[in-house]
N, C-alpha and C positions, 0 to 999 in steps of 0.2 A: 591940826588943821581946823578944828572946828574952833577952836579958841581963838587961833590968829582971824578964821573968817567971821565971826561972831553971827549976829542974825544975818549975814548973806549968806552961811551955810546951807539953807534950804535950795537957794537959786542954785548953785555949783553941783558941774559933774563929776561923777570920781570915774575915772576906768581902771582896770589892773589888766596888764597883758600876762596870760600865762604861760609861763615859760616851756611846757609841757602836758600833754593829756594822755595816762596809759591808763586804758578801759581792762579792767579782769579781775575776777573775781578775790586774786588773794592779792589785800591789800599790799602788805609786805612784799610781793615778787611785783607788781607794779610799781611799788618805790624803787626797788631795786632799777627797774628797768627806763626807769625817770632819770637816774642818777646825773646826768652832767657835771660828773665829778664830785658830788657831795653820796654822803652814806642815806641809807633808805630813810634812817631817824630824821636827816636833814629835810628830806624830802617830805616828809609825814607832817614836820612843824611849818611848811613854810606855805602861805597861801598862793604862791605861786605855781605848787604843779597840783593839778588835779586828777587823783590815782582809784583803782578803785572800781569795784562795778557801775554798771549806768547809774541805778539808785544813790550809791552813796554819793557820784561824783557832784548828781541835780542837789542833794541833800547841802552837800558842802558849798555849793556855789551859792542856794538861797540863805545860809547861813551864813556867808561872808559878803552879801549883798547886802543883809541885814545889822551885821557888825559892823561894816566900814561906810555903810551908805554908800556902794560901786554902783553906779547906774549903767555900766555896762562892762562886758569882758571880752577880751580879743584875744585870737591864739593865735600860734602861727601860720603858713597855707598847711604845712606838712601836717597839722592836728585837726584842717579842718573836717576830712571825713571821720572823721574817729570822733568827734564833736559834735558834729550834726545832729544824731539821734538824744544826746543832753538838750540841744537848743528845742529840737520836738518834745523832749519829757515838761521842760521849762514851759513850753508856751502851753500846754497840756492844761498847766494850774495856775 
């Protein structure tokens, strides 16, 4: 993306809709519980579900805000109470 857009990269937004948000403290049983058919590993590698206690999950999202350049993230309605209290950790800092 950044290649094909050259110096308009800066102007451009990126979003990522995620597919899923399971808040709890063992990551591994929140993958599990994310599955939509893929195995927990799948879910652990892919920046589309976000697992995990509130900390790690705020952690993971400024760290893939920062990889991909996302200026913003959308879940589904069904994630958005479960989500909430991430977007409160987020605007915190």
């Amino acid at each position: 993306m950044r290649e094909a857009a050259g110096e308009r990269f800066d102007r451009i937004e990126l979003a990522a809709l995620i597919w899923e948000v399971v808040v709890g403290d063992d990551v591994q049983v929140a993958a599990e519980e994310a599955g939509r058919g893929l195995t927990a590993e799948q879910v652990l590698a892919s920046p589309y579900f976000l697992v995990g206690s509130l900390a790690k999950i705020t952690e993971d999202l400024v760290a893939l805000r920062e990889l991909f350049c996302i200026s913003y993230f959308t879940v589904f309605d069904h994630d958005a109470e479960e989500f909430a209290p991430i977007v409160a950790r987020l605007a915190e800092s």
